[in-house]
C-alpha positions as CSV (number, residue, x, y, z in Angstrom):
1,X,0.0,0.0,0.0
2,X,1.6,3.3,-1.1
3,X,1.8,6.1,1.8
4,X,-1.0,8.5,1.4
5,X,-1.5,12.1,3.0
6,X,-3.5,12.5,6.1
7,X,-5.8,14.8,4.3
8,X,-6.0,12.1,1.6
9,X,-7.7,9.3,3.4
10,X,-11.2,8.9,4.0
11,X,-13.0,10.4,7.3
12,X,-13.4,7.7,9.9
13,X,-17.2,6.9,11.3
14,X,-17.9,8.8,14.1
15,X,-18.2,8.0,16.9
16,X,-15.8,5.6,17.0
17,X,-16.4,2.0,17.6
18,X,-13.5,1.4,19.8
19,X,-12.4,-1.8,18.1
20,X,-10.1,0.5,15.4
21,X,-6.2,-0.2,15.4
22,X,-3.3,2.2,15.5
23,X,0.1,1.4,15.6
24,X,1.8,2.4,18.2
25,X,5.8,1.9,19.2
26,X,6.4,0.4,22.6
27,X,9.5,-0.3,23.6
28,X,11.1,0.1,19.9
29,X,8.4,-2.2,18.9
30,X,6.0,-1.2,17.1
31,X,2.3,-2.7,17.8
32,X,-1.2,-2.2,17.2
33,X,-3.7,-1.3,19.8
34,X,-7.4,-0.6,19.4
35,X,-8.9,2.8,20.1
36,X,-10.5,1.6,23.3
37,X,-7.2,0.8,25.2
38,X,-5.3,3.9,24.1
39,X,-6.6,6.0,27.2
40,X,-7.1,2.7,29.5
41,X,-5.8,3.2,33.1
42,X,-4.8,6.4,32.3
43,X,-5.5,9.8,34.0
44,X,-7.1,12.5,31.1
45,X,-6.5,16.0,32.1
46,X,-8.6,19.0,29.8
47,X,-9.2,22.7,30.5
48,X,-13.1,22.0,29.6
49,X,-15.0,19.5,27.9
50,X,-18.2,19.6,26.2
51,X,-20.7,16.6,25.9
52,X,-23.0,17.3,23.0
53,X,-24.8,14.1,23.7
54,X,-24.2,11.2,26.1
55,X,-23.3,11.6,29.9
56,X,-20.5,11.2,32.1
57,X,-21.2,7.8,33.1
58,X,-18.8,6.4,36.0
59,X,-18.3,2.9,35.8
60,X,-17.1,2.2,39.2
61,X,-19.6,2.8,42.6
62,X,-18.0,5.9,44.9
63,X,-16.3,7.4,42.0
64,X,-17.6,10.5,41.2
65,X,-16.5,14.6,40.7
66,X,-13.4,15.3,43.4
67,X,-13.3,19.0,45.1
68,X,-9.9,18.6,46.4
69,X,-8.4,21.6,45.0
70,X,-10.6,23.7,47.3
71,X,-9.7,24.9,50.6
72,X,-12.1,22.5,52.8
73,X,-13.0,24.0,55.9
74,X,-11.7,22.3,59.1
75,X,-14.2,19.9,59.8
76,X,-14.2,18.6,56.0
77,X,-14.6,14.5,56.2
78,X,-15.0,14.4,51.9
79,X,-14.6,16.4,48.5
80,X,-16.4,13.9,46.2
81,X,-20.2,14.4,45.0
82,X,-20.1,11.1,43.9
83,X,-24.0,10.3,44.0
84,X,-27.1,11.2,42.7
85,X,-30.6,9.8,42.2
86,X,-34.5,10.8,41.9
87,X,-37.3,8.9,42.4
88,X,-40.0,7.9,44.0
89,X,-40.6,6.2,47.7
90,X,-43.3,4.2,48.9
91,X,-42.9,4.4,52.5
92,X,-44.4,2.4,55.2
93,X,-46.3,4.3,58.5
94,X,-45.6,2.1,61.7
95,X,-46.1,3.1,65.7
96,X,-44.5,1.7,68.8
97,X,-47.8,-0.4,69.1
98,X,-50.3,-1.2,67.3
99,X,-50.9,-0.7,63.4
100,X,-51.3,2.2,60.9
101,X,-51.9,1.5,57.2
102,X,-51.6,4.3,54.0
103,X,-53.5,4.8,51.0
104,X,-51.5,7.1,49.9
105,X,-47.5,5.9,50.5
106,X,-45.6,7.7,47.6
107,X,-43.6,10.5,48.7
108,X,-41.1,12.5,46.2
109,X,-37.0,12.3,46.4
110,X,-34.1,13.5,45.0
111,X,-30.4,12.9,46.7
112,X,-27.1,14.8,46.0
113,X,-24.5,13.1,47.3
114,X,-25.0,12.8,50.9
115,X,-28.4,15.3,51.3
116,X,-31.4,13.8,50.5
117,X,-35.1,15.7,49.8
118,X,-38.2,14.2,50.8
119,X,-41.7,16.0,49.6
120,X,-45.5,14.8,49.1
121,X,-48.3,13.6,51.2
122,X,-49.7,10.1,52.5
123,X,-52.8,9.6,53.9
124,X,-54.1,7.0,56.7
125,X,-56.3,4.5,55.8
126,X,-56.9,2.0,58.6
127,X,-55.5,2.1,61.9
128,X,-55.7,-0.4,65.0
129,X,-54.8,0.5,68.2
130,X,-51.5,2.7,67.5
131,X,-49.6,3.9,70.6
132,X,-46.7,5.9,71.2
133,X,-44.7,7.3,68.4
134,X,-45.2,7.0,64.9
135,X,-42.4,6.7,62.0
136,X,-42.4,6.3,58.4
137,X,-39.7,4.3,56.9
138,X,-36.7,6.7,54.8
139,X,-35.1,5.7,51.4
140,X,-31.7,6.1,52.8
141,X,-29.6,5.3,56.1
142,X,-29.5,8.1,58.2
143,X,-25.8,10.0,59.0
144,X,-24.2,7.8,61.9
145,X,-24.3,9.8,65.2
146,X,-21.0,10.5,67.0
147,X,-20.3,12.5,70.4
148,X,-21.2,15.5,69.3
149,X,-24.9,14.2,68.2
150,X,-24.1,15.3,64.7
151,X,-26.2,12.2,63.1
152,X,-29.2,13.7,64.6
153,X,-31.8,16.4,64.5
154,X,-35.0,17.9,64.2
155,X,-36.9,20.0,62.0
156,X,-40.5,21.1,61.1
157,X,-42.0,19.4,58.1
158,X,-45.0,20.4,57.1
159,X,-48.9,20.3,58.2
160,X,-50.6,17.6,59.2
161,X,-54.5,17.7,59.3
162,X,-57.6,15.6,60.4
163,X,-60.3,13.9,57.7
164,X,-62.1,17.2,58.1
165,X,-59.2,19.0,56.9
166,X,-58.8,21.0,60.9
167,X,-55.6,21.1,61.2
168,X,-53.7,19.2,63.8
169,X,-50.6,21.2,64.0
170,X,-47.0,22.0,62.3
171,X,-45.1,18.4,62.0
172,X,-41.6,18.0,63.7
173,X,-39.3,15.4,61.9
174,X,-37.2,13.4,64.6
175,X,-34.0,11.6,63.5
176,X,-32.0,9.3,65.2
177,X,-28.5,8.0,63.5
178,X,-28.1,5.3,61.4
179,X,-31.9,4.7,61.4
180,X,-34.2,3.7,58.2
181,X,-36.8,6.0,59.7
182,X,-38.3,9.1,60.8
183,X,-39.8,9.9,63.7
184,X,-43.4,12.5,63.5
185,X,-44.3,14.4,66.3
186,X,-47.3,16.9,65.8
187,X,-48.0,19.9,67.8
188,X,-47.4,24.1,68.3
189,X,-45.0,23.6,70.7
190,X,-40.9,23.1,70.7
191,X,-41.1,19.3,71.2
192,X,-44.6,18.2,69.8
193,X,-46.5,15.6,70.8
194,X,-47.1,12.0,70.0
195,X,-48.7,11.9,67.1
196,X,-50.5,7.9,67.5
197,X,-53.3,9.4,69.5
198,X,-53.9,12.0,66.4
199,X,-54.7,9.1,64.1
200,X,-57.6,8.5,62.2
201,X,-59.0,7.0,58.7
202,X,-58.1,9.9,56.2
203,X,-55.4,11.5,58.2
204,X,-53.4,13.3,55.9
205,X,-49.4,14.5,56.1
206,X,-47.9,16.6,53.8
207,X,-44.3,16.5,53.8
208,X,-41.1,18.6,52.7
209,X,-37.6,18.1,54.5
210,X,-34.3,17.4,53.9
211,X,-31.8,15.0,55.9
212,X,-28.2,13.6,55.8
213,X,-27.9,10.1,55.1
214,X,-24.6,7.7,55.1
Protein backbone atom coordinates (compact mmCIF):
# COMPACT_ATOMS: atom_id res chain seq x y z
CA UNK A 1 0.00 0.00 0.00
CA UNK A 2 1.58 3.27 -1.11
CA UNK A 3 1.85 6.12 1.80
CA UNK A 4 -0.96 8.52 1.40
CA UNK A 5 -1.54 12.06 3.02
CA UNK A 6 -3.53 12.47 6.08
CA UNK A 7 -5.82 14.84 4.35
CA UNK A 8 -5.98 12.13 1.64
CA UNK A 9 -7.71 9.33 3.45
CA UNK A 10 -11.21 8.88 3.98
CA UNK A 11 -13.03 10.37 7.30
CA UNK A 12 -13.37 7.67 9.92
CA UNK A 13 -17.16 6.95 11.32
CA UNK A 14 -17.94 8.85 14.13
CA UNK A 15 -18.17 8.03 16.89
CA UNK A 16 -15.77 5.59 16.99
CA UNK A 17 -16.41 2.01 17.57
CA UNK A 18 -13.52 1.41 19.85
CA UNK A 19 -12.43 -1.75 18.11
CA UNK A 20 -10.10 0.52 15.36
CA UNK A 21 -6.20 -0.25 15.37
CA UNK A 22 -3.34 2.15 15.54
CA UNK A 23 0.10 1.37 15.59
CA UNK A 24 1.82 2.45 18.25
CA UNK A 25 5.81 1.92 19.17
CA UNK A 26 6.45 0.39 22.63
CA UNK A 27 9.52 -0.31 23.55
CA UNK A 28 11.13 0.15 19.94
CA UNK A 29 8.44 -2.21 18.87
CA UNK A 30 6.00 -1.23 17.08
CA UNK A 31 2.26 -2.68 17.82
CA UNK A 32 -1.15 -2.19 17.24
CA UNK A 33 -3.68 -1.30 19.82
CA UNK A 34 -7.35 -0.63 19.36
CA UNK A 35 -8.92 2.83 20.11
CA UNK A 36 -10.45 1.57 23.26
CA UNK A 37 -7.17 0.83 25.25
CA UNK A 38 -5.35 3.89 24.12
CA UNK A 39 -6.61 6.01 27.18
CA UNK A 40 -7.09 2.67 29.53
CA UNK A 41 -5.81 3.23 33.09
CA UNK A 42 -4.75 6.35 32.27
CA UNK A 43 -5.50 9.78 34.00
CA UNK A 44 -7.12 12.50 31.06
CA UNK A 45 -6.51 16.00 32.06
CA UNK A 46 -8.56 18.98 29.79
CA UNK A 47 -9.24 22.72 30.53
CA UNK A 48 -13.07 22.01 29.58
CA UNK A 49 -15.04 19.48 27.87
CA UNK A 50 -18.21 19.65 26.17
CA UNK A 51 -20.74 16.56 25.88
CA UNK A 52 -22.97 17.35 23.03
CA UNK A 53 -24.76 14.08 23.69
CA UNK A 54 -24.17 11.21 26.09
CA UNK A 55 -23.35 11.58 29.91
CA UNK A 56 -20.53 11.16 32.10
CA UNK A 57 -21.17 7.81 33.12
CA UNK A 58 -18.78 6.37 36.00
CA UNK A 59 -18.31 2.92 35.84
CA UNK A 60 -17.06 2.22 39.25
CA UNK A 61 -19.55 2.80 42.60
CA UNK A 62 -17.99 5.88 44.91
CA UNK A 63 -16.30 7.44 42.00
CA UNK A 64 -17.62 10.48 41.16
CA UNK A 65 -16.49 14.57 40.73
CA UNK A 66 -13.40 15.26 43.42
CA UNK A 67 -13.32 19.01 45.08
CA UNK A 68 -9.95 18.58 46.39
CA UNK A 69 -8.40 21.56 45.03
CA UNK A 70 -10.63 23.65 47.26
CA UNK A 71 -9.65 24.94 50.57
CA UNK A 72 -12.10 22.49 52.76
CA UNK A 73 -12.99 24.00 55.90
CA UNK A 74 -11.71 22.27 59.10
CA UNK A 75 -14.18 19.89 59.84
CA UNK A 76 -14.19 18.61 56.05
CA UNK A 77 -14.55 14.46 56.25
CA UNK A 78 -15.04 14.39 51.86
CA UNK A 79 -14.64 16.42 48.46
CA UNK A 80 -16.41 13.86 46.24
CA UNK A 81 -20.16 14.37 44.98
CA UNK A 82 -20.08 11.14 43.93
CA UNK A 83 -24.00 10.33 44.05
CA UNK A 84 -27.12 11.22 42.68
CA UNK A 85 -30.62 9.77 42.23
CA UNK A 86 -34.45 10.80 41.88
CA UNK A 87 -37.27 8.94 42.35
CA UNK A 88 -40.03 7.85 44.05
CA UNK A 89 -40.63 6.22 47.72
CA UNK A 90 -43.25 4.24 48.87
CA UNK A 91 -42.86 4.43 52.54
CA UNK A 92 -44.44 2.45 55.23
CA UNK A 93 -46.33 4.32 58.50
CA UNK A 94 -45.58 2.09 61.74
CA UNK A 95 -46.12 3.14 65.65
CA UNK A 96 -44.47 1.69 68.77
CA UNK A 97 -47.80 -0.37 69.13
CA UNK A 98 -50.30 -1.18 67.31
CA UNK A 99 -50.92 -0.67 63.44
CA UNK A 100 -51.34 2.17 60.91
CA UNK A 101 -51.91 1.50 57.21
CA UNK A 102 -51.62 4.32 54.02
CA UNK A 103 -53.51 4.78 51.04
CA UNK A 104 -51.49 7.14 49.89
CA UNK A 105 -47.52 5.92 50.52
CA UNK A 106 -45.58 7.74 47.60
CA UNK A 107 -43.57 10.48 48.70
CA UNK A 108 -41.15 12.47 46.15
CA UNK A 109 -37.03 12.29 46.43
CA UNK A 110 -34.13 13.53 45.02
CA UNK A 111 -30.37 12.87 46.72
CA UNK A 112 -27.13 14.77 46.03
CA UNK A 113 -24.47 13.09 47.27
CA UNK A 114 -25.01 12.82 50.95
CA UNK A 115 -28.43 15.34 51.28
CA UNK A 116 -31.44 13.81 50.46
CA UNK A 117 -35.05 15.71 49.83
CA UNK A 118 -38.16 14.21 50.79
CA UNK A 119 -41.67 15.96 49.63
CA UNK A 120 -45.49 14.81 49.14
CA UNK A 121 -48.25 13.58 51.23
CA UNK A 122 -49.66 10.07 52.50
CA UNK A 123 -52.77 9.59 53.88
CA UNK A 124 -54.12 6.98 56.74
CA UNK A 125 -56.32 4.54 55.80
CA UNK A 126 -56.85 2.04 58.63
CA UNK A 127 -55.52 2.09 61.95
CA UNK A 128 -55.67 -0.43 64.95
CA UNK A 129 -54.78 0.51 68.16
CA UNK A 130 -51.51 2.71 67.52
CA UNK A 131 -49.64 3.91 70.56
CA UNK A 132 -46.68 5.90 71.24
CA UNK A 133 -44.67 7.29 68.39
CA UNK A 134 -45.16 7.00 64.95
CA UNK A 135 -42.39 6.67 62.02
CA UNK A 136 -42.45 6.28 58.42
CA UNK A 137 -39.75 4.33 56.93
CA UNK A 138 -36.72 6.67 54.79
CA UNK A 139 -35.14 5.73 51.40
CA UNK A 140 -31.72 6.10 52.82
CA UNK A 141 -29.55 5.28 56.06
CA UNK A 142 -29.53 8.13 58.15
CA UNK A 143 -25.82 10.05 59.03
CA UNK A 144 -24.18 7.83 61.95
CA UNK A 145 -24.33 9.84 65.23
CA UNK A 146 -21.01 10.52 67.03
CA UNK A 147 -20.31 12.49 70.36
CA UNK A 148 -21.23 15.47 69.34
CA UNK A 149 -24.91 14.23 68.22
CA UNK A 150 -24.06 15.28 64.66
CA UNK A 151 -26.15 12.19 63.08
CA UNK A 152 -29.23 13.71 64.64
CA UNK A 153 -31.79 16.41 64.46
CA UNK A 154 -35.02 17.89 64.18
CA UNK A 155 -36.92 20.03 61.98
CA UNK A 156 -40.47 21.10 61.06
CA UNK A 157 -42.04 19.41 58.13
CA UNK A 158 -44.97 20.39 57.07
CA UNK A 159 -48.87 20.29 58.25
CA UNK A 160 -50.63 17.60 59.20
CA UNK A 161 -54.45 17.66 59.32
CA UNK A 162 -57.57 15.64 60.41
CA UNK A 163 -60.27 13.89 57.69
CA UNK A 164 -62.13 17.21 58.05
CA UNK A 165 -59.24 19.01 56.88
CA UNK A 166 -58.77 20.96 60.87
CA UNK A 167 -55.62 21.09 61.24
CA UNK A 168 -53.69 19.18 63.77
CA UNK A 169 -50.63 21.21 63.99
CA UNK A 170 -46.97 21.95 62.25
CA UNK A 171 -45.09 18.37 62.00
CA UNK A 172 -41.62 17.96 63.74
CA UNK A 173 -39.27 15.38 61.85
CA UNK A 174 -37.15 13.39 64.62
CA UNK A 175 -33.95 11.65 63.51
CA UNK A 176 -32.04 9.35 65.18
CA UNK A 177 -28.49 8.02 63.53
CA UNK A 178 -28.06 5.29 61.41
CA UNK A 179 -31.92 4.66 61.44
CA UNK A 180 -34.15 3.73 58.24
CA UNK A 181 -36.77 6.02 59.66
CA UNK A 182 -38.30 9.09 60.75
CA UNK A 183 -39.78 9.89 63.73
CA UNK A 184 -43.37 12.52 63.53
CA UNK A 185 -44.29 14.36 66.31
CA UNK A 186 -47.33 16.94 65.76
CA UNK A 187 -47.99 19.95 67.83
CA UNK A 188 -47.44 24.10 68.29
CA UNK A 189 -45.04 23.59 70.66
CA UNK A 190 -40.86 23.10 70.75
CA UNK A 191 -41.15 19.34 71.16
CA UNK A 192 -44.63 18.17 69.81
CA UNK A 193 -46.50 15.61 70.84
CA UNK A 194 -47.05 11.96 70.04
CA UNK A 195 -48.74 11.88 67.10
CA UNK A 196 -50.47 7.90 67.47
CA UNK A 197 -53.32 9.38 69.54
CA UNK A 198 -53.90 11.96 66.41
CA UNK A 199 -54.72 9.08 64.14
CA UNK A 200 -57.59 8.52 62.19
CA UNK A 201 -59.00 7.00 58.72
CA UNK A 202 -58.13 9.86 56.20
CA UNK A 203 -55.45 11.45 58.16
CA UNK A 204 -53.40 13.31 55.94
CA UNK A 205 -49.43 14.53 56.14
CA UNK A 206 -47.92 16.61 53.84
CA UNK A 207 -44.29 16.50 53.81
CA UNK A 208 -41.13 18.65 52.67
CA UNK A 209 -37.61 18.07 54.51
CA UNK A 210 -34.27 17.38 53.90
CA UNK A 211 -31.76 14.96 55.94
CA UNK A 212 -28.22 13.65 55.79
CA UNK A 213 -27.88 10.08 55.14
CA UNK A 214 -24.59 7.74 55.12
Amino acid sequence: MADSKISALPASTTPLAGTEVLPIVQSSTTKQVSVANLTAGRAISFTNATMTTGSLVPSTAGQGVNFTANTPASGMTSQLLNWYEEGVWTTAMTADGGTVTLSYNKLNYARSGRMVSISGEIVVSAISSPTGDIYISLPFTTAASSSGRSGSWSSYLGQAYTFTGVPLGPMLGSFVGSATKMTILVGNNASGTSASGFLTTNTTFVFGFTYQCQ
